[in-house]
C-alpha positions as protocol buffer text, in pm:
chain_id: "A"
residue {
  index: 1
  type: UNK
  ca { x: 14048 y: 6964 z: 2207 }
}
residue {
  index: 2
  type: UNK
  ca { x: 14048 y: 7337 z: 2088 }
}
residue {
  index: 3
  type: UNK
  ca { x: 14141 y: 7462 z: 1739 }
}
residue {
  index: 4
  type: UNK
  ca { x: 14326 y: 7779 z: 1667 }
}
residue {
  index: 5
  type: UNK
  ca { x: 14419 y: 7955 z: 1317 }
}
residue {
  index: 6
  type: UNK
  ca { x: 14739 y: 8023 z: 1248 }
}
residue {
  index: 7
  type: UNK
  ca { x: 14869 y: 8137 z: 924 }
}
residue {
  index: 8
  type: UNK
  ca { x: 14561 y: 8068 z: 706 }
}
residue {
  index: 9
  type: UNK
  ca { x: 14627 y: 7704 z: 861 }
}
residue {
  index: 10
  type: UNK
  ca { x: 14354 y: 7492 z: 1054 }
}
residue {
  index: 11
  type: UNK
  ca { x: 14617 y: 7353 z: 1357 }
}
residue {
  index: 12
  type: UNK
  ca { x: 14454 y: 7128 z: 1626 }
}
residue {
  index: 13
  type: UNK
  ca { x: 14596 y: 7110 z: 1969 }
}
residue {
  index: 14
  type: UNK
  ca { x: 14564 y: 6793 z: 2204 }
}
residue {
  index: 15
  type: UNK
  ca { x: 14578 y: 6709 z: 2499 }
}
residue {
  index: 16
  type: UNK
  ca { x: 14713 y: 6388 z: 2532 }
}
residue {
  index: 17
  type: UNK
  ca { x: 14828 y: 6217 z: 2879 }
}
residue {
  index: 18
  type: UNK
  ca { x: 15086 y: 6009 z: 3003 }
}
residue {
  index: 19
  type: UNK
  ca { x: 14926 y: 5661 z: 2942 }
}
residue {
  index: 20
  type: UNK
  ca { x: 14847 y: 5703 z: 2601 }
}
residue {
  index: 21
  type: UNK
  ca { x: 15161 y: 5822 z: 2495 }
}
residue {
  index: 22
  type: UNK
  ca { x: 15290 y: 5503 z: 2679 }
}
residue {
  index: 23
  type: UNK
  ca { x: 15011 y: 5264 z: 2493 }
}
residue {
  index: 24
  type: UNK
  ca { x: 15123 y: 5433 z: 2173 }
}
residue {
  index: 25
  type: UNK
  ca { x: 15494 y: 5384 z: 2199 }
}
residue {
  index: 26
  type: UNK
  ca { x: 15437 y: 4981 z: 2323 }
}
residue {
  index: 27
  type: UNK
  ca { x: 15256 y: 5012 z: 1990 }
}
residue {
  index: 28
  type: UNK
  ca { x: 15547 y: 5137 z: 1770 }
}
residue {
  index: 29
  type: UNK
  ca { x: 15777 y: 4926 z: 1961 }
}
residue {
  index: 30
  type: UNK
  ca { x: 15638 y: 4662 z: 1922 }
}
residue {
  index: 31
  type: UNK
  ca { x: 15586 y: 4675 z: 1477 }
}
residue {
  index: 32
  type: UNK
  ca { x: 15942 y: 4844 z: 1454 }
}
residue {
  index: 33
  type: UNK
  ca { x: 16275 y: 4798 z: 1613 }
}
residue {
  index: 34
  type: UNK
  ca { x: 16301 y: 5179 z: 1721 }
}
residue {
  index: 35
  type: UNK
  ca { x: 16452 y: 5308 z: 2086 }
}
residue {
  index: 36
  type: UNK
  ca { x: 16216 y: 5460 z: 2260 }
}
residue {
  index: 37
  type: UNK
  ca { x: 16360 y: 5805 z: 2245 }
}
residue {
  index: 38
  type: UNK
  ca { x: 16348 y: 5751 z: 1867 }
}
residue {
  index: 39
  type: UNK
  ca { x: 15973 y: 5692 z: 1893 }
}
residue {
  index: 40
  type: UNK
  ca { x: 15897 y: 5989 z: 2100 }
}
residue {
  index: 41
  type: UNK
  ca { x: 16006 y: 6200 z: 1864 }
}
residue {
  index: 42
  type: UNK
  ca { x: 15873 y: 5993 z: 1608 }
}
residue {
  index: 43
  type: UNK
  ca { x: 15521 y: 6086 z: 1767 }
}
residue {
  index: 44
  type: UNK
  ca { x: 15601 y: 6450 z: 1807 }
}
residue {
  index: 45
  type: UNK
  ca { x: 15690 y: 6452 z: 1400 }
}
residue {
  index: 46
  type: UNK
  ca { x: 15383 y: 6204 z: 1313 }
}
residue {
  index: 47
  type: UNK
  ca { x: 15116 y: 6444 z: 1538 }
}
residue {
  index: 48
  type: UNK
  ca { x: 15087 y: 6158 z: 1761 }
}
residue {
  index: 49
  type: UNK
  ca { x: 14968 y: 5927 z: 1481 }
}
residue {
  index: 50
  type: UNK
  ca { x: 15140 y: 5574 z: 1562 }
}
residue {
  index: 51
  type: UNK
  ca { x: 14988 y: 5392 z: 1233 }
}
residue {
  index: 52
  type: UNK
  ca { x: 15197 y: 5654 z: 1034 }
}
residue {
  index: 53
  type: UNK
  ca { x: 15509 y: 5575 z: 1209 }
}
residue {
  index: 54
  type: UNK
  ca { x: 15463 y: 5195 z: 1163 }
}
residue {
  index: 55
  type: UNK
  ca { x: 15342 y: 5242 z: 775 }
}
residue {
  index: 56
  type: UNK
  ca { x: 15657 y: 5464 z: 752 }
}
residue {
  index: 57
  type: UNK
  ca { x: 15836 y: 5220 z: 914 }
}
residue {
  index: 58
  type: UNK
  ca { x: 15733 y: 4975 z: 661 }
}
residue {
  index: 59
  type: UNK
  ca { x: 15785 y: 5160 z: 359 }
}
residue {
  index: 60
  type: UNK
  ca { x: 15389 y: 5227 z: 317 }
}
residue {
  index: 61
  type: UNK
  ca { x: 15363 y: 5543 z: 151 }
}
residue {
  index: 62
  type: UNK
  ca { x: 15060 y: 5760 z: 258 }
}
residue {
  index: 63
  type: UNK
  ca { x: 14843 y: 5854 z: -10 }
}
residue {
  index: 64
  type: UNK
  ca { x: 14799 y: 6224 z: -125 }
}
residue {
  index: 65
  type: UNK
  ca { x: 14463 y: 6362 z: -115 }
}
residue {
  index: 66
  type: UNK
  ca { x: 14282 y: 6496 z: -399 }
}
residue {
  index: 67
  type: UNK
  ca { x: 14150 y: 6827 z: -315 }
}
residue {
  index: 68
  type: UNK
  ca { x: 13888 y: 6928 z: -565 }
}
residue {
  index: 69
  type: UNK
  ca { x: 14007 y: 7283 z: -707 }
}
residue {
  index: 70
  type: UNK
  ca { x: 13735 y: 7361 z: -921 }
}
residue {
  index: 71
  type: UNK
  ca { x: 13409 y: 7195 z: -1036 }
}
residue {
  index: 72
  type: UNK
  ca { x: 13542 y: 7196 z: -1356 }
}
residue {
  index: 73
  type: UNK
  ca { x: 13840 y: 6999 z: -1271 }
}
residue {
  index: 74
  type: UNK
  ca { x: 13602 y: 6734 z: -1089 }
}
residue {
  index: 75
  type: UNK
  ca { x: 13368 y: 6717 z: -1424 }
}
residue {
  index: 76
  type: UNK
  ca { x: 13688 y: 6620 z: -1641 }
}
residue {
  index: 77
  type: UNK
  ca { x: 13827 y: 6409 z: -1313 }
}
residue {
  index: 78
  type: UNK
  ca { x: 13485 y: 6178 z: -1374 }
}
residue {
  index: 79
  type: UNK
  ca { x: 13452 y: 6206 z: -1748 }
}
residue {
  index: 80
  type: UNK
  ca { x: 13827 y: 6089 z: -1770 }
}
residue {
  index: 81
  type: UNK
  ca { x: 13777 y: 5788 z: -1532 }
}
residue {
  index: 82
  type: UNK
  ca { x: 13507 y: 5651 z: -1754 }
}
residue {
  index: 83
  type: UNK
  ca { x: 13633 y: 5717 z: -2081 }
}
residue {
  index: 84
  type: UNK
  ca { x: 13964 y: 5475 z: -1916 }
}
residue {
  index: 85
  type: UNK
  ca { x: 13700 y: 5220 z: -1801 }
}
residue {
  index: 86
  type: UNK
  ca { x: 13538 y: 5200 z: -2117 }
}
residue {
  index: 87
  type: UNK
  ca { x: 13839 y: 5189 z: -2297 }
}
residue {
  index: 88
  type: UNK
  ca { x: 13931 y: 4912 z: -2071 }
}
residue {
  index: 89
  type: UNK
  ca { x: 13604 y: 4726 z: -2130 }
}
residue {
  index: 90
  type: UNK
  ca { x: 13606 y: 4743 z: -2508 }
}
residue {
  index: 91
  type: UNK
  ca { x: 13989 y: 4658 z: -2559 }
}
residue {
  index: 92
  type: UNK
  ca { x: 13956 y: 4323 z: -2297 }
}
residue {
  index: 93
  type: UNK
  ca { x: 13627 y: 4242 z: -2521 }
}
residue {
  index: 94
  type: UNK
  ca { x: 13819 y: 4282 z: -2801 }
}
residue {
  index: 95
  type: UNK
  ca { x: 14055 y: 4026 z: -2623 }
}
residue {
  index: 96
  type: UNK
  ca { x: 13869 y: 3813 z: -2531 }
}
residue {
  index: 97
  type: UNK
  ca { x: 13668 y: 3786 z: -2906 }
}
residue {
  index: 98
  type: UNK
  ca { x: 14030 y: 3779 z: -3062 }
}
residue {
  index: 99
  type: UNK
  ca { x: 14063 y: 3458 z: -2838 }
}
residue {
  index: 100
  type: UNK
  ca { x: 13736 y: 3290 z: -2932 }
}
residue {
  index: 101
  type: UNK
  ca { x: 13839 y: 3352 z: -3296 }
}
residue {
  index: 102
  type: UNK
  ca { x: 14178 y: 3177 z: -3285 }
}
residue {
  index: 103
  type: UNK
  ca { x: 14076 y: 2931 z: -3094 }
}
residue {
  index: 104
  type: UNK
  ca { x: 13779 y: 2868 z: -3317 }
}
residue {
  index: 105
  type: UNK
  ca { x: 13996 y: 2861 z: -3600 }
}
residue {
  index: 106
  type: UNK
  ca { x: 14226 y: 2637 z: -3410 }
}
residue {
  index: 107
  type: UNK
  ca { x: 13960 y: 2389 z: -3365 }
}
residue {
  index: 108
  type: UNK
  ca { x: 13866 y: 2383 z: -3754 }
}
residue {
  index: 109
  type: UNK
  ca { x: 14202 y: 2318 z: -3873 }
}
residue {
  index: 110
  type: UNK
  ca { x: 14264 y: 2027 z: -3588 }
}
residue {
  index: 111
  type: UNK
  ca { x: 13936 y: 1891 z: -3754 }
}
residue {
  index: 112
  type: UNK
  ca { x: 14063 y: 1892 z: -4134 }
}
C-alpha cells in the first residue's frame, strides 16, 4: 500500500488480487441480488468496500463524520450535549413526580 497526494486530497492506492476480489463479490452476491458485472463496478465505486455495497443495498445510510473545525465549535458541541441531557433528566423527573402525584391523589379519592 503506498499513498500519494493529489489535489490537497489524501488518495490510497491498493493492491488487491484476484481472489479477494472473488471472496468479495461471493460476499455481495450473496446479501444482494446483483449480477456480477453490477458488483464489480459496485466495488470500483465503493473503493473495494463490500459492507458499503450491502448497507447500500439495504437502505443503511452511512453516517457523516463530524470533523472538529475549531476548538470552539467542540466546546459548544459538549456544552450543548449536556445542557440536552440535563434537560432530558429534569423534564422525565418531572414526569415521573407528576405521576406519583396523580396517582397519589388517585389513591386518596378511591379511599373516601
Amino acid at each position: 500500500m503506498s499513498s500519494n497526494n493529489t489535489d490537497e486530497s489524501l488518495s490510497t492506492i491498493m493492491e488487491i488480487d484476484d481472489d479477494k476480489i472473488r471472496d468479495m463479490c461471493d460476499m455481495v452476491s450473496r446479501q444482494t441480488d446483483y449480477t456480477l458485472d453490477e458488483i464489480k463496478d459496485k466495488l470500483i465505486e465503493y473503493n473495494y468496500q463490500y459492507t458499503d455495497i450491502i448497507r447500500e443495498y439495504m437502505g443503511i445510510k452511512k453516517d457523516k463524520q463530524y470533523v472538529i473545525k475549531s476548538l470552539n465549535q467542540e466546546i459548544y458541541k459538549q456544552l450543548r450535549l449536556k445542557l440536552d441531557s440535563a434537560t432530558k433528566e429534569f423534564n422525565n423527573n418531572q414526569y415521573n413526580k407528576s405521576l406519583k402525584e396523580l396517582k397519589e391523589d388517585n389513591d386518596v379519592d378511591k379511599k373516601e
